[in-house]
Residue frames as a rotation matrix with the C-alpha (Angstrom) as fourth column:
UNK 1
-0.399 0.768 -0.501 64.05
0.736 -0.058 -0.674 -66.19
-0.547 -0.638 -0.542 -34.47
UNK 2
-0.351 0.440 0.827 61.39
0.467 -0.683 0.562 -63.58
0.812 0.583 0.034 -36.48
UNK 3
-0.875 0.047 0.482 60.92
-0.184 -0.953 -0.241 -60.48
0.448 -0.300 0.842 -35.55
UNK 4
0.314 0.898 0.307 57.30
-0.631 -0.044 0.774 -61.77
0.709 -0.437 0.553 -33.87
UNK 5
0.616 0.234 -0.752 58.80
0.483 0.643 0.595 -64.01
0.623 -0.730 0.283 -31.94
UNK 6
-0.952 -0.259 0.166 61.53
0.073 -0.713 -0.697 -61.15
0.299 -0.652 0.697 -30.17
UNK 7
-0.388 0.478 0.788 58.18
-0.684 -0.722 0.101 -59.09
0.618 -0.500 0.607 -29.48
UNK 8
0.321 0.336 -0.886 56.71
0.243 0.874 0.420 -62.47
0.915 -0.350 0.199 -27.86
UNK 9
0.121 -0.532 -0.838 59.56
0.921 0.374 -0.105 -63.20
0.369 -0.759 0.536 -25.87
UNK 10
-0.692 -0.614 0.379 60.20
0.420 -0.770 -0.481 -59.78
0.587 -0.174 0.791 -25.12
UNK 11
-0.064 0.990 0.122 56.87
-0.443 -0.138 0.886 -59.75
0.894 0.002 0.448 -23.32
UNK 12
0.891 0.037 -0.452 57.12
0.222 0.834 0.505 -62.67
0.396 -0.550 0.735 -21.42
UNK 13
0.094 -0.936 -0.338 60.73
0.701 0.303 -0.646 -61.59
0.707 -0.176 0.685 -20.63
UNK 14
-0.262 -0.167 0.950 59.57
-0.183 -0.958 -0.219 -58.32
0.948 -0.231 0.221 -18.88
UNK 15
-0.982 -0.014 -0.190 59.57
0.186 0.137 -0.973 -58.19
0.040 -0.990 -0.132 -15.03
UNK 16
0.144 0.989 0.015 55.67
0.885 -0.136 0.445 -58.55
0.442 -0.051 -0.896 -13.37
UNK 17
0.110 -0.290 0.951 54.56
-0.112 -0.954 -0.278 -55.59
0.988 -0.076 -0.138 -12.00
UNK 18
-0.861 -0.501 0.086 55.39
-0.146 0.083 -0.986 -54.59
0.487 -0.861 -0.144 -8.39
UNK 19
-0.303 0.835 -0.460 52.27
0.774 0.497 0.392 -56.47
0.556 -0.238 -0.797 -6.18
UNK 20
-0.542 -0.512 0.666 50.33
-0.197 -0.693 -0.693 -53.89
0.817 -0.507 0.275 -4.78
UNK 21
-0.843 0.537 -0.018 48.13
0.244 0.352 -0.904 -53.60
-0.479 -0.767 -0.428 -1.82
UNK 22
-0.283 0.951 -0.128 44.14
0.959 0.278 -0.057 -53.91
-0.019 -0.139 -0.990 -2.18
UNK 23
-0.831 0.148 0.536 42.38
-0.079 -0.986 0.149 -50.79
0.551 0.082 0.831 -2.86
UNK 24
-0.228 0.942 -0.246 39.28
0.302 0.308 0.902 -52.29
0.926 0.131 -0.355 -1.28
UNK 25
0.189 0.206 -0.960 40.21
0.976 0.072 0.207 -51.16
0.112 -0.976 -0.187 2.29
UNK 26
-0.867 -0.457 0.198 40.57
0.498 -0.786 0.368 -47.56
-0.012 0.417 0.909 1.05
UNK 27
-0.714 0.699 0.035 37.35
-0.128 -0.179 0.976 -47.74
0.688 0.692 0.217 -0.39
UNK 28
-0.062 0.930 -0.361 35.64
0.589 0.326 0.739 -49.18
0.805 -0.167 -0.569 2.24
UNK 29
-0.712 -0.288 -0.641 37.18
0.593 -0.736 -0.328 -46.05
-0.377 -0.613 0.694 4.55
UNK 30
-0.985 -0.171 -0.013 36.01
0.153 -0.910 0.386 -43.66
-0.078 0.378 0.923 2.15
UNK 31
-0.589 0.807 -0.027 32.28
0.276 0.232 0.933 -45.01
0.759 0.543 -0.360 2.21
UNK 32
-0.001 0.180 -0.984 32.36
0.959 0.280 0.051 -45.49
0.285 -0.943 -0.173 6.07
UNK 33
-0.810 -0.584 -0.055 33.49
0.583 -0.812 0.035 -41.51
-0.065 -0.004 0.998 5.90
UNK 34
-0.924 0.380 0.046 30.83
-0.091 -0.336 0.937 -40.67
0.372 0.862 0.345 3.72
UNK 35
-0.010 0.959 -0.283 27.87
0.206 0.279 0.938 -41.91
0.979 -0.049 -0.200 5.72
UNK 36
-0.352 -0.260 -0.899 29.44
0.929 -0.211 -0.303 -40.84
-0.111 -0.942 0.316 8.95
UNK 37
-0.977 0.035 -0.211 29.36
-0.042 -0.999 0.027 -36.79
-0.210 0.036 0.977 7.05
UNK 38
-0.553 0.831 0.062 25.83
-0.155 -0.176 0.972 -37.44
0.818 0.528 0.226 5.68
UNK 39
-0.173 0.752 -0.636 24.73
0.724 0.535 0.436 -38.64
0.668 -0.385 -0.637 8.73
UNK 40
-0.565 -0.308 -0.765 25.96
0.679 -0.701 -0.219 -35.85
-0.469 -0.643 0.605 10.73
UNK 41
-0.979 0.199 -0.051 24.82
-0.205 -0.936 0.286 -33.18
0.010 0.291 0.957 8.29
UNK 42
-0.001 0.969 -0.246 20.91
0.620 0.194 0.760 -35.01
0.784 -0.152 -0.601 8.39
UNK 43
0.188 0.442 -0.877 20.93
0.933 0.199 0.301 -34.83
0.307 -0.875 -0.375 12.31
UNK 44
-0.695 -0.474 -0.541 22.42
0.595 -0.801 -0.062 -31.04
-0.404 -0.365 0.839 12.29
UNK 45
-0.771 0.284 0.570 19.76
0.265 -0.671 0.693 -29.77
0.579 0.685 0.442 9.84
UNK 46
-0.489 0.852 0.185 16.40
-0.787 -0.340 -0.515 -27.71
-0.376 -0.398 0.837 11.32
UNK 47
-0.963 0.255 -0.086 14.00
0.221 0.931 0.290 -30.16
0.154 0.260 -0.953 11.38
UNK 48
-0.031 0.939 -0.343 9.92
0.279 -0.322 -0.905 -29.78
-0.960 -0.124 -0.252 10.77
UNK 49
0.521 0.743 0.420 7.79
0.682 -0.067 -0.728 -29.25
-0.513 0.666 -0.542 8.02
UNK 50
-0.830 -0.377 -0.412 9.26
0.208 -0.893 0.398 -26.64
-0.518 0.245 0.820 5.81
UNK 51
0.290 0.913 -0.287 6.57
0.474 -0.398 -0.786 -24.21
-0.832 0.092 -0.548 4.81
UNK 52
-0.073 -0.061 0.996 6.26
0.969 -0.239 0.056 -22.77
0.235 0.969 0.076 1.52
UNK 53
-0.385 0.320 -0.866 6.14
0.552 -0.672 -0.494 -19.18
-0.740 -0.668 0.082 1.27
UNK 54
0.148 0.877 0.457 2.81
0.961 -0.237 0.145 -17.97
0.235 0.418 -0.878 -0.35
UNK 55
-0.750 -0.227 0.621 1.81
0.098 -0.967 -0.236 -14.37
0.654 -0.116 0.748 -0.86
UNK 56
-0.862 0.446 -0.243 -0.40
0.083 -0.349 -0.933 -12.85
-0.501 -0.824 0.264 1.41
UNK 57
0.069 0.995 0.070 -2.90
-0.385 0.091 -0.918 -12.01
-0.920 0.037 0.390 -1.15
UNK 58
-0.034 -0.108 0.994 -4.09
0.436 0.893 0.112 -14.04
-0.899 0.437 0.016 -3.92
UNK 59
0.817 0.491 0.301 -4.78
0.316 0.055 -0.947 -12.11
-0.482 0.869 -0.110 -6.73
UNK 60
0.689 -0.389 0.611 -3.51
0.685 0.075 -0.724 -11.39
0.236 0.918 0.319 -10.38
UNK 61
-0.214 -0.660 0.720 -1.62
0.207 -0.751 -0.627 -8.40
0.955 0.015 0.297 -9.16
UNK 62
0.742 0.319 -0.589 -1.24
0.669 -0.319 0.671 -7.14
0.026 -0.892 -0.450 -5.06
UNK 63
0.069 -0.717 0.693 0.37
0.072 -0.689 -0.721 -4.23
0.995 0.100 0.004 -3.79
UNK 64
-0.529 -0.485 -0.696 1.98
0.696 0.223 -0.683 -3.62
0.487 -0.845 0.220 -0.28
UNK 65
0.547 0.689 -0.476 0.13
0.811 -0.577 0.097 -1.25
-0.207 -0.439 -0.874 1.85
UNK 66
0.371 -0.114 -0.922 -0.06
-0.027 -0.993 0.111 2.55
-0.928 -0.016 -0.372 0.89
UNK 67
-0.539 -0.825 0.172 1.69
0.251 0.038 0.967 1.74
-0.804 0.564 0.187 -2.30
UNK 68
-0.757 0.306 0.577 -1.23
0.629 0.103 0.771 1.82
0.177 0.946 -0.270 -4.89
UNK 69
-0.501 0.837 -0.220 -4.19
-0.582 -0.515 -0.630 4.47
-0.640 -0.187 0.745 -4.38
UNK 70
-0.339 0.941 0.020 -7.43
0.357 0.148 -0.922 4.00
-0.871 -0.305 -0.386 -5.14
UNK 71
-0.498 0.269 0.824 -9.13
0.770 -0.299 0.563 5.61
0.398 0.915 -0.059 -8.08
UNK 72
-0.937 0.332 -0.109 -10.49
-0.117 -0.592 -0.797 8.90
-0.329 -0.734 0.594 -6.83
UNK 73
-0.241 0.883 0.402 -14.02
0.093 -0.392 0.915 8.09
0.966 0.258 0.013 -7.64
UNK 74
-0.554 0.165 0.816 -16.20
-0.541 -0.816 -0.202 9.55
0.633 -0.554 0.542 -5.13
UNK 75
0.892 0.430 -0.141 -18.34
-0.285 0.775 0.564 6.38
0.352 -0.463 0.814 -4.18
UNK 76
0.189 -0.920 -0.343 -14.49
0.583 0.386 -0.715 5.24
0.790 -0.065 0.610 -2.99
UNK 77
-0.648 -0.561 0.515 -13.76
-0.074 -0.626 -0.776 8.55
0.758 -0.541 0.364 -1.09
UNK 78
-0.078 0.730 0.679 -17.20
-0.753 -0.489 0.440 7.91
0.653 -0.477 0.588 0.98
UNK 79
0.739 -0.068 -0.670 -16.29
0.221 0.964 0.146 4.25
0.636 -0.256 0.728 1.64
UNK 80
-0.027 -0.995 0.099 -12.87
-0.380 -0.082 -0.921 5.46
0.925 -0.063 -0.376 3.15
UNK 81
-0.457 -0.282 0.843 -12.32
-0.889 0.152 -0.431 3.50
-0.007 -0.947 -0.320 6.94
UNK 82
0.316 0.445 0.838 -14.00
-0.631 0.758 -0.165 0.24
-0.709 -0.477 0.520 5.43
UNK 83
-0.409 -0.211 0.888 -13.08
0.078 0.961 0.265 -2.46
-0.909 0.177 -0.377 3.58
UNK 84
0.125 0.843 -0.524 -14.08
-0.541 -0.385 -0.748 -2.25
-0.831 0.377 0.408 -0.40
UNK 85
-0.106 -0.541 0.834 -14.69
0.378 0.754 0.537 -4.37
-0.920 0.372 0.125 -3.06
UNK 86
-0.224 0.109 -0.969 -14.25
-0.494 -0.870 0.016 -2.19
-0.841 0.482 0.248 -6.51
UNK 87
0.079 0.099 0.992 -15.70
0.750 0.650 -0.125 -4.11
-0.657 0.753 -0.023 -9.52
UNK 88
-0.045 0.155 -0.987 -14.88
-0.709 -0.701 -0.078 -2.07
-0.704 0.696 0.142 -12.98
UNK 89
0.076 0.657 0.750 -16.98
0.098 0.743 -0.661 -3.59
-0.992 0.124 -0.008 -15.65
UNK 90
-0.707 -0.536 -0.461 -16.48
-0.092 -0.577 0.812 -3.53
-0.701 0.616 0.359 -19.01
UNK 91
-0.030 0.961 -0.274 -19.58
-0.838 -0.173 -0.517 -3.33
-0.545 0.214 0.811 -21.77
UNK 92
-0.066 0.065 -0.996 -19.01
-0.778 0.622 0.092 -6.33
0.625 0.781 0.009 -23.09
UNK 93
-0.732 -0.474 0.489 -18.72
-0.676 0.590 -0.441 -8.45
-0.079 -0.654 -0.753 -20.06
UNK 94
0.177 0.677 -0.714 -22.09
-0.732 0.576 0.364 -10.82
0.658 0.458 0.597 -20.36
UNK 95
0.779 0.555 -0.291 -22.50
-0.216 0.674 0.707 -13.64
0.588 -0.488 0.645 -18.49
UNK 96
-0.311 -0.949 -0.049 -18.92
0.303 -0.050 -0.952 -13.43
0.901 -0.311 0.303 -16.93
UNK 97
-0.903 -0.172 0.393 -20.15
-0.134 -0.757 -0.640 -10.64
0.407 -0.630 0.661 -14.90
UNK 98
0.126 0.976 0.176 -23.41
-0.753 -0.021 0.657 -12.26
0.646 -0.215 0.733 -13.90
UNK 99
0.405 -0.612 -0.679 -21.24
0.503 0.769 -0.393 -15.06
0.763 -0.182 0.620 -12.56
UNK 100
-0.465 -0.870 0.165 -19.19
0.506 -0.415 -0.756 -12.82
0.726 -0.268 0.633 -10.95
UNK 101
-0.380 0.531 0.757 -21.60
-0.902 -0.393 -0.177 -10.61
0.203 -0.750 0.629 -8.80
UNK 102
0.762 0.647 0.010 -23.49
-0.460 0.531 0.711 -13.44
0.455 -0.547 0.703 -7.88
UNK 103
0.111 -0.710 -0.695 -19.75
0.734 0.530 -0.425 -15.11
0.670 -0.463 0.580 -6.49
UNK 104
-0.742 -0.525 0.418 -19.08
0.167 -0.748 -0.642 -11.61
0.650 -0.406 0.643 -4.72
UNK 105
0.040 0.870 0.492 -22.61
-0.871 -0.210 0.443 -11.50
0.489 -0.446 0.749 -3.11
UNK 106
0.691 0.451 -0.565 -22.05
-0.160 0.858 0.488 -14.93
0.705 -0.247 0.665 -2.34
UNK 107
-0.313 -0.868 -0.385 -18.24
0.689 0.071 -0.721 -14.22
0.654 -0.491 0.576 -0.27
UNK 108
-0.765 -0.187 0.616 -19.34
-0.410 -0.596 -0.690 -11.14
0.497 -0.780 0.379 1.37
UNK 109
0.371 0.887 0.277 -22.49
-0.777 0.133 0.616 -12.96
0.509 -0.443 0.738 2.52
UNK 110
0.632 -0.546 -0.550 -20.08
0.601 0.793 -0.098 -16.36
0.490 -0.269 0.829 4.21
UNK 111
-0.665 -0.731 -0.153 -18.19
0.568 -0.362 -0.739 -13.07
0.485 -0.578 0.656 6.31
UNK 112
-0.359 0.188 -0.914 -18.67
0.920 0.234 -0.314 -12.30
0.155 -0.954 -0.257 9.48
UNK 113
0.963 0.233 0.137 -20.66
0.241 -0.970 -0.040 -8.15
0.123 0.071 -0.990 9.78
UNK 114
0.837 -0.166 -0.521 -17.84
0.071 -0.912 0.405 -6.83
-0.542 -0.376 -0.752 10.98
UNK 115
-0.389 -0.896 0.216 -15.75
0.183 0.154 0.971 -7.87
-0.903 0.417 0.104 8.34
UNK 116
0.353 0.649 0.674 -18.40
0.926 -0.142 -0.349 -7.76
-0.130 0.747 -0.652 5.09
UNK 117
-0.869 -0.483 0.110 -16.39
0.450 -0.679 0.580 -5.28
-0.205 0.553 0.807 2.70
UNK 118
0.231 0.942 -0.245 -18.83
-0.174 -0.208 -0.963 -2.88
-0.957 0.265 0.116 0.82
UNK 119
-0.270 -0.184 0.945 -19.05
0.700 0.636 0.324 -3.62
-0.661 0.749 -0.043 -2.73
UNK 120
0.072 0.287 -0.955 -19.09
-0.503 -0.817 -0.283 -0.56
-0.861 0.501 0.086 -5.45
UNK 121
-0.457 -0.269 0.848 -19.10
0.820 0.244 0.518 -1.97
-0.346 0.932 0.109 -9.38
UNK 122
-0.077 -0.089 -0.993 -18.84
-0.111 -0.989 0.098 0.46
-0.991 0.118 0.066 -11.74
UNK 123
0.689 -0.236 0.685 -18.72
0.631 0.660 -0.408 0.38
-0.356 0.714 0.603 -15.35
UNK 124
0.158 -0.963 -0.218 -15.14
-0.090 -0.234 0.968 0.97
-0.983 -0.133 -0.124 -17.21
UNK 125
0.936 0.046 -0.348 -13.70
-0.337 0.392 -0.856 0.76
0.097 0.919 0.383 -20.25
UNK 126
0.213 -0.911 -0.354 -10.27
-0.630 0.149 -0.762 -0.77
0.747 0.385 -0.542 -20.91
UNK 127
0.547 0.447 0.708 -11.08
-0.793 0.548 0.267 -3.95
-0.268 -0.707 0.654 -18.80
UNK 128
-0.714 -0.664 -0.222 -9.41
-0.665 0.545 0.510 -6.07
-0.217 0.512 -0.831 -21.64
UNK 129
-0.559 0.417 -0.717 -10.61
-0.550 0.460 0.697 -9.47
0.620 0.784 -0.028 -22.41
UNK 130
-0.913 0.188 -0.363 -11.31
0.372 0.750 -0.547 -10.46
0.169 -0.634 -0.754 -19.39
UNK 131
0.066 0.991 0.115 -14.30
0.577 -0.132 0.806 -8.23
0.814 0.013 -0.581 -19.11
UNK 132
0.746 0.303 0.592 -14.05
-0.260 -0.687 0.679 -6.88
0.613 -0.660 -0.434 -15.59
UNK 133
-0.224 -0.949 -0.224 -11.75
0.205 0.179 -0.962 -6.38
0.953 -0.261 0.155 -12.79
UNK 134
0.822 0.557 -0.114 -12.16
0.243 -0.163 0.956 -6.61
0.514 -0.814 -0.270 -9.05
UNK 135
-0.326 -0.909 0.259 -9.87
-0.016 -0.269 -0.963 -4.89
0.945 -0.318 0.073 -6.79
UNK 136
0.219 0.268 -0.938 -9.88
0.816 0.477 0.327 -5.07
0.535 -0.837 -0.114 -3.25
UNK 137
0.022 -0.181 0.983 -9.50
-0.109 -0.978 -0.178 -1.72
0.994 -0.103 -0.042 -1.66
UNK 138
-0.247 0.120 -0.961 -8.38
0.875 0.454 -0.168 -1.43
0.416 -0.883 -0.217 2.15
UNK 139
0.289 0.579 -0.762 -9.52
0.892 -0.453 -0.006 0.63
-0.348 -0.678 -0.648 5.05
UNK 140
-0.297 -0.547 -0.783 -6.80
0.253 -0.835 0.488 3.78
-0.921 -0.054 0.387 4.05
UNK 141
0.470 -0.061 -0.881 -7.81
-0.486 -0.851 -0.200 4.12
-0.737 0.522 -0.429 0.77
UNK 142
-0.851 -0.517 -0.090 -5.10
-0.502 0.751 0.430 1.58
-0.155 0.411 -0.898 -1.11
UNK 143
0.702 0.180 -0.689 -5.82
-0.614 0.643 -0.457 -0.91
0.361 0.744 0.562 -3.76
UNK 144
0.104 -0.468 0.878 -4.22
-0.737 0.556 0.384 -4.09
-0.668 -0.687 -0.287 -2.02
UNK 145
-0.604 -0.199 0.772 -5.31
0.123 0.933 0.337 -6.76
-0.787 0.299 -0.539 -4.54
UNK 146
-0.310 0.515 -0.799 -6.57
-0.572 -0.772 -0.276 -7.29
-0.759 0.371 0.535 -7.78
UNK 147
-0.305 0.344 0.888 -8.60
0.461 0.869 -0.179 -10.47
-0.834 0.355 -0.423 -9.92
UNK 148
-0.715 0.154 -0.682 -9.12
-0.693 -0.290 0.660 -10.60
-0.097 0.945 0.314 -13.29
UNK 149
0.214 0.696 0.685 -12.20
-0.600 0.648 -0.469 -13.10
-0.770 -0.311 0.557 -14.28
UNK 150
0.586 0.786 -0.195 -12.60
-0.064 0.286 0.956 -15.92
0.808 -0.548 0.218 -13.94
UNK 151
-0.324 -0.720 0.614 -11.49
-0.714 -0.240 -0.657 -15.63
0.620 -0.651 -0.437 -10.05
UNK 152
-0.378 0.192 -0.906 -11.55
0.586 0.807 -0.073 -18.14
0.717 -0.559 -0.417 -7.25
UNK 153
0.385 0.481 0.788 -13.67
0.033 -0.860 0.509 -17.02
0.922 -0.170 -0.347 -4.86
UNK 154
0.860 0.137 -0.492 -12.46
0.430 0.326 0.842 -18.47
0.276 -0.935 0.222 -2.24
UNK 155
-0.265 -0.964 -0.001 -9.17
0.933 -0.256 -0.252 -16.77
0.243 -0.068 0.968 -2.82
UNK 156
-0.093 0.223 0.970 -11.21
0.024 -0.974 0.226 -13.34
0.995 0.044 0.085 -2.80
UNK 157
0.687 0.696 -0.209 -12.66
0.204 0.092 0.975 -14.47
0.697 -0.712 -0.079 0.58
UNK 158
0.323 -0.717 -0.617 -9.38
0.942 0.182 0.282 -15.29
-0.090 -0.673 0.734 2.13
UNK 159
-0.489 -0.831 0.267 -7.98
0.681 -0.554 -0.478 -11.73
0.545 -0.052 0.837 1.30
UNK 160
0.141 0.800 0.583 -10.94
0.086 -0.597 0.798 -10.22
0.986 -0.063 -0.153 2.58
UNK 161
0.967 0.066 -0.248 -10.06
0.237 0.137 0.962 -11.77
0.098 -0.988 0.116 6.03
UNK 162
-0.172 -0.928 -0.330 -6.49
0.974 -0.109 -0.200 -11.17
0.149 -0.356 0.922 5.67
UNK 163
-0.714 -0.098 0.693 -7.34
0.181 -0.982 0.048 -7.22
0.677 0.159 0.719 5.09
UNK 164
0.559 0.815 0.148 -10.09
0.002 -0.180 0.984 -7.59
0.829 -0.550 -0.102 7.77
UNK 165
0.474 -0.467 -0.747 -7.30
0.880 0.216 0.424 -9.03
-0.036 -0.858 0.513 10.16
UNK 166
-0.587 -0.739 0.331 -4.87
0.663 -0.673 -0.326 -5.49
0.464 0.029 0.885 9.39
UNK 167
-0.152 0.319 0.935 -7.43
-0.348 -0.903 0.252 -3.64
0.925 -0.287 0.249 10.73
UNK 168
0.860 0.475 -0.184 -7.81
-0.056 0.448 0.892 -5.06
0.507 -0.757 0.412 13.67
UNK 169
0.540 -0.748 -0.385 -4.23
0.834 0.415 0.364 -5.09
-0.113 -0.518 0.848 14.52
């Protein structure tokens, strides 16, 4: 016999292995398991909408009440107990800032009198590129929010009413 036919037979000569049992009824435990915990953990979770959470105000930069003064300019210190919007212009601004006041004239005019901020623009330097900056100033005195241009107005509006609602409460 050659040495290939030993390794043959020596194959063929080895005991099968030991039969075992089906893994398939394991498996089909472990699925039945699985969809039992998922189903459970679905029907345990808070249900409803989850809500994003958004800041309060919209612009480029906000600060918490009391946290940011004001600039002490004096048109500011006479405004103090109302609402203000604080444009600081820069000398280059150009049609940006014709845009702009006509959007601000156009928000505080779409709020109700007793909300309608007053509106102080100034000119500034160090504005950057954007040309001008609008801050939102609240009743105390505080710089609350602040837009760089171009701004949405409607975002300007909405803080207006959110800072209209703090006073009121």
């Amino acid at each position: 016999m050659s040495a290939a036919g030993n390794i043959a037979a020596g194959r063929s000569a080895r005991p099968r292995s030991i039969r075992r049992a089906p893994l398939w009824p394991a498996l089909a435990a472990a699925c039945a398991l699985g969809t039992a915990a998922g189903t459970a953990a679905y029907v345990m979770r808070p249900h409803g909408p989850a809500q994003p959470v958004l800041p309060e105000l919209h612009g480029v930069m906000s600060w918490s009440p009391g946290s940011q003064p004001a600039p002490p300019l004096p048109a500011l210190r006479a405004l103090r107990g109302r609402t203000v919007v604080l444009a600081l212009v820069g000398p280059h601004c150009g049609a940006g800032c014709v845009l702009m006041r006509k959007e601000l004239a156009s928000v505080v005019r779409r709020l109700p009198a007793a909300e309608r901020p007053a509106v102080v623009v100034r000119p500034a330097r160090g504005v950057g590129a954007a040309g001008a900056v609008v801050y939102l100033v609240d009743r105390s005195g505080n710089e609350r929010t602040g837009y760089l241009l171009p701004f949405a107005p409607s975002f300007v509006e909405r803080d207006l009413r959110v800072l209209a609602e703090e006073r009121t409460q």
